[in-house]
C-alpha positions in Angstrom: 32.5 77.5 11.8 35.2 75.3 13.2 34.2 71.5 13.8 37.3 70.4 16.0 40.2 72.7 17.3 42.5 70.8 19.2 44.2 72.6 22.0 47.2 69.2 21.7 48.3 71.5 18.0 48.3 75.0 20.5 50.0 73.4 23.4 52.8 71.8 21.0 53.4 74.6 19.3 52.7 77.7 21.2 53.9 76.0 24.9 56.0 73.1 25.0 55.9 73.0 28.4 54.1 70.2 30.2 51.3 72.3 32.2 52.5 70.9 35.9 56.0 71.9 35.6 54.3 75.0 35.4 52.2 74.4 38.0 54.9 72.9 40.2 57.8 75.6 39.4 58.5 76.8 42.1 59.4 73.2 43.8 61.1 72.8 40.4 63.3 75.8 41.5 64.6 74.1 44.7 65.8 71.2 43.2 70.1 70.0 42.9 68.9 67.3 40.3 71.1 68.3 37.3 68.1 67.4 34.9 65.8 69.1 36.8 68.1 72.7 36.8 67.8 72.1 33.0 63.9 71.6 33.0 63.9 75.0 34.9 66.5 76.6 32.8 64.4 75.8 29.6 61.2 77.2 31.1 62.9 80.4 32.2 64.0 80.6 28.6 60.9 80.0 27.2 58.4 82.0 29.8 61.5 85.4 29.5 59.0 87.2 27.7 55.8 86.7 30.9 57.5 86.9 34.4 55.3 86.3 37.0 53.2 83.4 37.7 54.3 80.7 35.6 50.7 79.0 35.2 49.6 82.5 33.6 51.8 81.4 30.5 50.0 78.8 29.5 46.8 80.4 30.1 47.5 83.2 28.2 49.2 81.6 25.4 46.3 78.6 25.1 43.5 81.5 25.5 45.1 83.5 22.6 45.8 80.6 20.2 42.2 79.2 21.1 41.0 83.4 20.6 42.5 83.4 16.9 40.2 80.8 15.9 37.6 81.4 17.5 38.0 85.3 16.0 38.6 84.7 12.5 35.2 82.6 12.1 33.1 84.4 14.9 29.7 84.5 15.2 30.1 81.1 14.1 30.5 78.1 16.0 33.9 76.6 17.0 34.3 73.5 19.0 37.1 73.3 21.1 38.5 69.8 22.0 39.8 69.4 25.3 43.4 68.5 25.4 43.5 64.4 24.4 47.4 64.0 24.5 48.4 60.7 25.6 50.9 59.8 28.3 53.9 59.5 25.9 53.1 62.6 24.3 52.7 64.4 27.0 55.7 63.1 28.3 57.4 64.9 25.1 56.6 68.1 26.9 59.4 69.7 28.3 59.4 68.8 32.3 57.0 65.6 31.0 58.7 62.8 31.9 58.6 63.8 35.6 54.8 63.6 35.8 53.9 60.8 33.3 53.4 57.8 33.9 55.1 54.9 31.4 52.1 53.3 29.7 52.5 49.5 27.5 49.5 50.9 25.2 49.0 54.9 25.8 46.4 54.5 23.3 43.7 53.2 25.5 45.7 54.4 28.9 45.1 57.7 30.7 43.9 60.2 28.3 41.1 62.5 27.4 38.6 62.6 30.3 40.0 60.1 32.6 42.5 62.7 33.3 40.5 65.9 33.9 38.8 64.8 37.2 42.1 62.9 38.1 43.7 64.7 41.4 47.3 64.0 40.0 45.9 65.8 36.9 42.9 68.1 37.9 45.2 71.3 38.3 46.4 71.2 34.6 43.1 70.7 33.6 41.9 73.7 35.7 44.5 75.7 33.6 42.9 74.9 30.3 39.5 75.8 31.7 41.0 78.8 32.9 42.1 79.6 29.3 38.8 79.1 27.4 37.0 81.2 30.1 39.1 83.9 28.9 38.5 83.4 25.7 35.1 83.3 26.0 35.0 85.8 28.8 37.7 88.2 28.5 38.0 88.4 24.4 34.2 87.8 24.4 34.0 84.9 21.8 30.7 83.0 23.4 31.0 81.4 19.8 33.5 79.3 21.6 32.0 76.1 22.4 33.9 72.5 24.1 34.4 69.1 23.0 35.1 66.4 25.7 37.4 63.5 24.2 37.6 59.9 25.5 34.5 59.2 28.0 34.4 56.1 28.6 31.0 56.0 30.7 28.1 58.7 31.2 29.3 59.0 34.7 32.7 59.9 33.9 31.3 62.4 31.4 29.4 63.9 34.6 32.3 64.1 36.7 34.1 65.9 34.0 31.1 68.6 33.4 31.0 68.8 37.8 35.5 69.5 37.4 34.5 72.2 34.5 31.8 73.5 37.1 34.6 73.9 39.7 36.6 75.6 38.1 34.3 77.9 36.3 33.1 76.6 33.3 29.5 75.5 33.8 27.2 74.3 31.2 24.6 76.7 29.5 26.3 79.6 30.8 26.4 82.5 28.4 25.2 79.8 25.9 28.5 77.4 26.9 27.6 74.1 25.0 30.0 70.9 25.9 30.0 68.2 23.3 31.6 64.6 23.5 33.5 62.8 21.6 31.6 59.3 20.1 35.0 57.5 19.4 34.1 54.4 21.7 31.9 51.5 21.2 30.4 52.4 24.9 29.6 56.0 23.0 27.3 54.3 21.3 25.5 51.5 23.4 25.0 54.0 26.2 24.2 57.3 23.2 21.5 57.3 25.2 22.9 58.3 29.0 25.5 60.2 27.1 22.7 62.3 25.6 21.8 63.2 29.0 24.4 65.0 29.7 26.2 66.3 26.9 24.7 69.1 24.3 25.8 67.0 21.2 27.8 64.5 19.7 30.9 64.5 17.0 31.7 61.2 15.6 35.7 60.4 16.1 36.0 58.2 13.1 39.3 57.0 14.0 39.4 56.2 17.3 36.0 54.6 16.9 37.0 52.3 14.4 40.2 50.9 15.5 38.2 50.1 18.9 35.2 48.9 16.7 37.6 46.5 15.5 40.0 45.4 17.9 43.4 47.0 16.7 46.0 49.1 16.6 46.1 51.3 13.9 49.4 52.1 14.2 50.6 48.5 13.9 51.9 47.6 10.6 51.3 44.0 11.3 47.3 44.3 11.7 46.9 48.1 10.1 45.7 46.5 6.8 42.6 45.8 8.4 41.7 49.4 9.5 38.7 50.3 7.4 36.0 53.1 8.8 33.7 51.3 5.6 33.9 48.4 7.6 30.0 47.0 8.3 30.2 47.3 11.9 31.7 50.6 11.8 29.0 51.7 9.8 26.5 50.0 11.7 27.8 52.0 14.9 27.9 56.0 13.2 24.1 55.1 11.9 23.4 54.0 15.6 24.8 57.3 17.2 23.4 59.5 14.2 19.5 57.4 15.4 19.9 58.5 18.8 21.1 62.4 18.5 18.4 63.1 15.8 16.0 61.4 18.2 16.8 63.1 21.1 17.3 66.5 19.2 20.8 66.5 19.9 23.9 68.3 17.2 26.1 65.8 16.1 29.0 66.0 13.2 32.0 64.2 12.7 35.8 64.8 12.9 37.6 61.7 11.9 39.3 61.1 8.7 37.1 58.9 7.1 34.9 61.9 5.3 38.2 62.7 4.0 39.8 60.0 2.5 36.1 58.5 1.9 33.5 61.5 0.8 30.9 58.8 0.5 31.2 58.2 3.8 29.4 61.8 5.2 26.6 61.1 3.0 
């Protein structure tokens, strides 16, 4: 099986178009703004090949790219992350910069499930749901199976699972598992709530330590210190790994550290 598909690879590669200038065409259409006849111009170019509704673009292409996968290792499992692009990426969308917002620190800004329930947000979400209900309906791979990144609180990981409900996706049906993310120290203090509602876990090594920890991995100035074999990052994946075997939960783990560590999946 797959443990982590990420739709950000799909949507960069397969769409390049930031899902609300899809959304919001039309408008787009009626504008004099000389950057915004460009934005339009490079949509028409890219969407030649699907007239019609613009939203059914990105549907189709994210249901397809997310249907390969899902094919080529069918009946087995394959977890599908929810998009987790930050604003600045997303802003590197074409038609981006006119819906995102200019963050100091992206990194801990609006991302990953903070946006799915978000009104200035929730429609783009709907059209990823839309997508993997196609996959999983339409193509038939139930093997398909989603993976919420960035919940901050158990109750934000409800509200998520009630804006998948609306908008068709609902828990348990036809076998529909939705994992979260554990890449946040609140993860794993409340693994407990978290394990209410979700159907499993999947440890996000990175994330999880750099919060752990109190950097910015990215900074060359405090990067040294970034170490998932650090005590206290240890202390937190044997803490989640407690809870989910206790409560009978899956749990697995998609960060880098099994990589550049082996020792450390054992």
């Amino acid at each position: 099986g797959v443990g982590l598909a990420r739709e950000e690879f799909i949507i960069n590669s397969h769409i390049g178009i930031h899902p609300l200038a899809l959304i919001h065409y039309d408008e787009l259409t009626k504008s004099n703004d000389p950057a915004v006849k460009e934005i339009v111009a490079r949509i028409d170019e890219m969407t030649a090949a699907h007239p019609g509704d613009k939203k059914e673009f990105f549907i189709n292409k994210l249901a397809r790219g997310i249907g390969r996968i899902a094919a080529g290792f069918y009946p087995n499992d394959v977890i599908v992350r929810l998009s987790d692009f930050k604003t600045n990426e997303y802003a590197n969308l074409i038609g981006g910069h006119l819906y995102e917002p200019v963050e100091s620190n992206p990194m801990i800004g609006w991302r990953g499930a903070s946006r799915y329930y978000d009104e200035k947000f929730k429609d783009a979400f709907g059209l990823e749901c839309a997508a993997i209900l196609k996959a999983r309906g339409e193509m038939g791979l139930t093997n398909i199976k989603v993976m919420v990144p960035f919940c901050r609180t158990p109750e934000e990981g409800k509200k998520v699972i009630a804006t998948m409900a609306e908008f068709g996706l609902m828990q348990g049906d036809n076998n529909l598992e939705i994992y979260v993310m554990c890449e946040i120290p609140s993860n794993v203090i409340s693994a407990e709530s978290f394990a209410d509602i979700f159907d499993g876990f999947s440890i996000g090594s990175n994330d999880l330590t750099q919060l752990t920890l109190g950097l910015d991995r990215d900074s060359d100035l405090v990067s040294h210190i970034f170490d998932e074999r650090n005590e206290a990052v240890k202390t937190m994946v044997k803490q989640v790994i407690d809870v989910a075997k206790k409560r009978g939960k899956k749990i697995g783990i998609c960060g880098q550290a099994p990589s550049d560590f082996p020792e450390f999946a054992t």
